[in-house]
C-alpha positions as CSV (number, residue, x, y, z in Angstrom):
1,X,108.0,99.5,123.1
2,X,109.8,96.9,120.9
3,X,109.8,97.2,117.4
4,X,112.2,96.0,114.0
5,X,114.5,98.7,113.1
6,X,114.4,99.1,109.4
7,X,114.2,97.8,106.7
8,X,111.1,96.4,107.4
9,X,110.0,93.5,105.6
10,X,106.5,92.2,105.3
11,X,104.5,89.4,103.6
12,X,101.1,89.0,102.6
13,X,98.2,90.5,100.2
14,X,96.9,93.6,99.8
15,X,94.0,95.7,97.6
16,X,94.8,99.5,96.6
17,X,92.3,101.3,95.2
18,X,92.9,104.5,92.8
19,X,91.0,107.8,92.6
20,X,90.8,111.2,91.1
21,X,90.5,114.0,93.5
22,X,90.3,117.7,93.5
23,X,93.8,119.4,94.4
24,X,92.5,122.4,96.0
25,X,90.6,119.5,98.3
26,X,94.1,118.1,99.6
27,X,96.3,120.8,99.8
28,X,95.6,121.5,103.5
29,X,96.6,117.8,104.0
30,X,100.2,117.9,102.3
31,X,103.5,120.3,103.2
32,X,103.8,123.6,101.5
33,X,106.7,122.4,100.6
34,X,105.6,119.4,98.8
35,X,104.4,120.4,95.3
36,X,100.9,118.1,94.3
37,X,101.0,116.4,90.3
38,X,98.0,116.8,88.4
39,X,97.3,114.3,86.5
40,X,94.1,115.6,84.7
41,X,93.2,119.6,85.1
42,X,92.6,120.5,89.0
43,X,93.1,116.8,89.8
44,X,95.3,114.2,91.4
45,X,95.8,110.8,92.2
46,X,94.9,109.6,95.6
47,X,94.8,106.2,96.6
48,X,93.3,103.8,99.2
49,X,96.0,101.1,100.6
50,X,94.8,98.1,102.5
51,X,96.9,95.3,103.1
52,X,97.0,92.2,105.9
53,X,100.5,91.2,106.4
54,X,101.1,87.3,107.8
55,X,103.5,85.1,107.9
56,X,107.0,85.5,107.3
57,X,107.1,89.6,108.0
58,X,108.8,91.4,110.5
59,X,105.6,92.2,112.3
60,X,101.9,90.3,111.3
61,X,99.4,93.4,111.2
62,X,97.4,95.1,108.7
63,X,96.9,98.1,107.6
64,X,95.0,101.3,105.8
65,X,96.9,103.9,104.6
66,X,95.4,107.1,102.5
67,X,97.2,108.5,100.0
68,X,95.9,112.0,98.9
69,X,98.0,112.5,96.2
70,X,100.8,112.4,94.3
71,X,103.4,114.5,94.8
72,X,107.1,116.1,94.1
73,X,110.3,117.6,95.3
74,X,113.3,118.6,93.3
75,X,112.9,116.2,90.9
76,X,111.7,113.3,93.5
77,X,108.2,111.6,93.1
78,X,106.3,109.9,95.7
79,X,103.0,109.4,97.8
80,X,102.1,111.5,101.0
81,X,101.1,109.6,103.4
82,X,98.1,111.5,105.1
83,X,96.3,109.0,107.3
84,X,97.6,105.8,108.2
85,X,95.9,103.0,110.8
86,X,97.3,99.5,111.9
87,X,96.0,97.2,114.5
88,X,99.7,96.6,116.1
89,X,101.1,98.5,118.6
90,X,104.7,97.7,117.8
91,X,103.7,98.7,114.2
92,X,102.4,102.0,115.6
93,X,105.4,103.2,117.7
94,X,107.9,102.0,114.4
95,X,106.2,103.8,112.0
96,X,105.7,106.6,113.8
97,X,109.4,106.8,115.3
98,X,111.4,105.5,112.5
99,X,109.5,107.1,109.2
100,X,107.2,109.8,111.0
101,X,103.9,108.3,109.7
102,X,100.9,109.2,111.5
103,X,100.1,105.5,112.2
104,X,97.0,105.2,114.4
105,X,95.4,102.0,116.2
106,X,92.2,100.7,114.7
107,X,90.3,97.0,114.2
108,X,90.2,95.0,110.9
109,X,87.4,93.1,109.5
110,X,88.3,90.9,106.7
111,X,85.4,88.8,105.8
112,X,85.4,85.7,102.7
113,X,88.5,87.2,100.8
114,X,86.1,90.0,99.4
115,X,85.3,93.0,102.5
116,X,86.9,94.5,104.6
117,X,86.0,97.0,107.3
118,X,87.9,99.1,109.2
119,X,87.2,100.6,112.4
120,X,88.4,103.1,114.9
121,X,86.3,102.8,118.7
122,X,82.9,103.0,117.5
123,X,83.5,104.7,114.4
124,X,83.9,103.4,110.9
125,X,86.7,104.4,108.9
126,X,85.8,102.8,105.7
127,X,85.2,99.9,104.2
128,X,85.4,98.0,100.8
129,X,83.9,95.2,98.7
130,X,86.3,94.0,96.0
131,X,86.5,90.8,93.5
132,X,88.5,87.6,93.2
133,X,91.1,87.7,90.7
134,X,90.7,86.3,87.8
135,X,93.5,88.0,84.9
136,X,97.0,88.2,87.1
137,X,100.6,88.7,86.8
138,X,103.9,88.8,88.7
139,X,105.3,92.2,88.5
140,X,108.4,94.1,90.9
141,X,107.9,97.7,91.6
142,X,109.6,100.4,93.2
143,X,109.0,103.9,94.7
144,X,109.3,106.3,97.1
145,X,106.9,108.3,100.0
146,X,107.3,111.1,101.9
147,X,106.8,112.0,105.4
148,X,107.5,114.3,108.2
149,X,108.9,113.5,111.4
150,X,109.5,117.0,113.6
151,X,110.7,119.7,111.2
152,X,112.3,117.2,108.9
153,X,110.9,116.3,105.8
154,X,111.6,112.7,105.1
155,X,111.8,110.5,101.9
156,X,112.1,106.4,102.1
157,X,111.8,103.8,99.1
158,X,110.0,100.7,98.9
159,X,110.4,97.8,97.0
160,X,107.4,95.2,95.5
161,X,106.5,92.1,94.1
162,X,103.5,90.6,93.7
163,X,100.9,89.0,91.8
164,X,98.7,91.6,90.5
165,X,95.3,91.5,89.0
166,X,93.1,94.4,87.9
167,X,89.5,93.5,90.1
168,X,86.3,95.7,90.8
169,X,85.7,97.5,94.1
170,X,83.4,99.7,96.1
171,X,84.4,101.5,98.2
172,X,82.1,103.5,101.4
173,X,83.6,106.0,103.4
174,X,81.2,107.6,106.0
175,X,81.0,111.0,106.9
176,X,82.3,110.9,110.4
177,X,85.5,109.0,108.6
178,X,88.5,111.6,109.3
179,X,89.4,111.6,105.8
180,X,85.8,112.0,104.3
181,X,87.1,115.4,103.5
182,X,89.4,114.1,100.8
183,X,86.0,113.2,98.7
184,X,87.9,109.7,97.2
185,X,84.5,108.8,95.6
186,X,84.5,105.5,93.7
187,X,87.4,104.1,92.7
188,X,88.6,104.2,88.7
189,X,91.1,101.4,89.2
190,X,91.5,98.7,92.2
191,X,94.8,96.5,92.2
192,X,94.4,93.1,93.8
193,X,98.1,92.0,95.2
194,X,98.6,88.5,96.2
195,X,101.5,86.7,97.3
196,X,103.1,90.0,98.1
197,X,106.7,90.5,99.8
198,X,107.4,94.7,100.8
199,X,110.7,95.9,101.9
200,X,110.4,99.3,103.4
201,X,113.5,101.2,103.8
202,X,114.8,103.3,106.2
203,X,114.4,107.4,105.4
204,X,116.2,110.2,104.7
205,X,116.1,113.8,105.5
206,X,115.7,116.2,102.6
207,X,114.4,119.4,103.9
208,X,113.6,121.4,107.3
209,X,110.6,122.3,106.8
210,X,108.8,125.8,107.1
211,X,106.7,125.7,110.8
């Protein structure tokens, strides 16, 4: 199947919600190897990324990806990646042979600039109701996720700029939702990203892991 080797860059907007979860909750979801930073006692950061990427990327798609915490190795920060969905095939069989991200196919709802929903077949995975912008600013960011591809545990950096502005959000995850199990809750902060441009870089090994 035909995808962009990497890097991959990609154009668009995108919302990311933040939450405080309970470590002992997501450490079945992350590598032994990984070690998980708590930011407040017994707690971590998790966050909820949804983006629709147009015109001008390497592939037009969007895409959820859950974030269940923050975490560390030998000095490195990042995110783990622990559920990820697209509604691209190309973007499916890239992510999943070039970075080892669990990407899954599902359908995206974006309605009026202010819901989304995301599903999977019949089920929902989640979906959010977030504000306009109103306060915003151009900022560039970089960082770095892990992943696993085989017994190779893999790091890759990204690079971002976008207009950010601090919004409100709710966010429903059902039940049935695979990652219901994380208990995400309401968000504490939601980051509205317009006029975004994302360059994701190809990754490196740094460990075998234990299997």
């Amino acid at each position: 199947m035909p995808y962009p080797q990497a890097p991959w860059t990609l154009q668009g907007y995108a919302i990311q919600t933040l939450h405080l979860v309970n470590i002992d909750r997501v450490r079945p979801l992350i590598p032994l190897e990984l070690g998980i930073i708590s930011v407040w006692p017994g707690k971590t950061l998790a966050s909820v990324y949804l983006s629709n990427y147009g015109s001008g990327s390497v592939l037009e798609y969007s895409e959820l990806i859950i974030a269940p915490a923050v975490v560390n190795y030998q000095r490195k920060i990042g995110g783990w990646v622990s559920h990820i969905y697209v509604n691209n095939a190309d973007s499916v069989a890239g992510g999943r042979e070039i970075w080892g991200l669990p990407k899954e196919l599902a359908k995206f709802t974006w309605q009026q600039g202010n819901h989304v929903t995301v599903y999977q077949e019949n089920r929902k995975l989640c979906s959010l109701n977030y504000n306009q912008q109103s306060l915003a600013w151009r900022q560039w960011l970089s960082g770095s996720a892990f992943s696993a591809k085989g017994a190779d545990l893999l790091i890759f950096p990204a690079e971002f700029e976008s207009v950010l502005g601090l919004i409100s959000s709710n966010l429903e995850v059902p039940a049935e939702s695979p990652f219901s199990e994380i208990g995400l809750g309401q968000p504490w902060l939601t980051v509205r990203c317009e006029q975004m441009s994302l360059r994701i870089d190809a990754p490196k090994v740094v460990e075998q892991m234990r299997v």
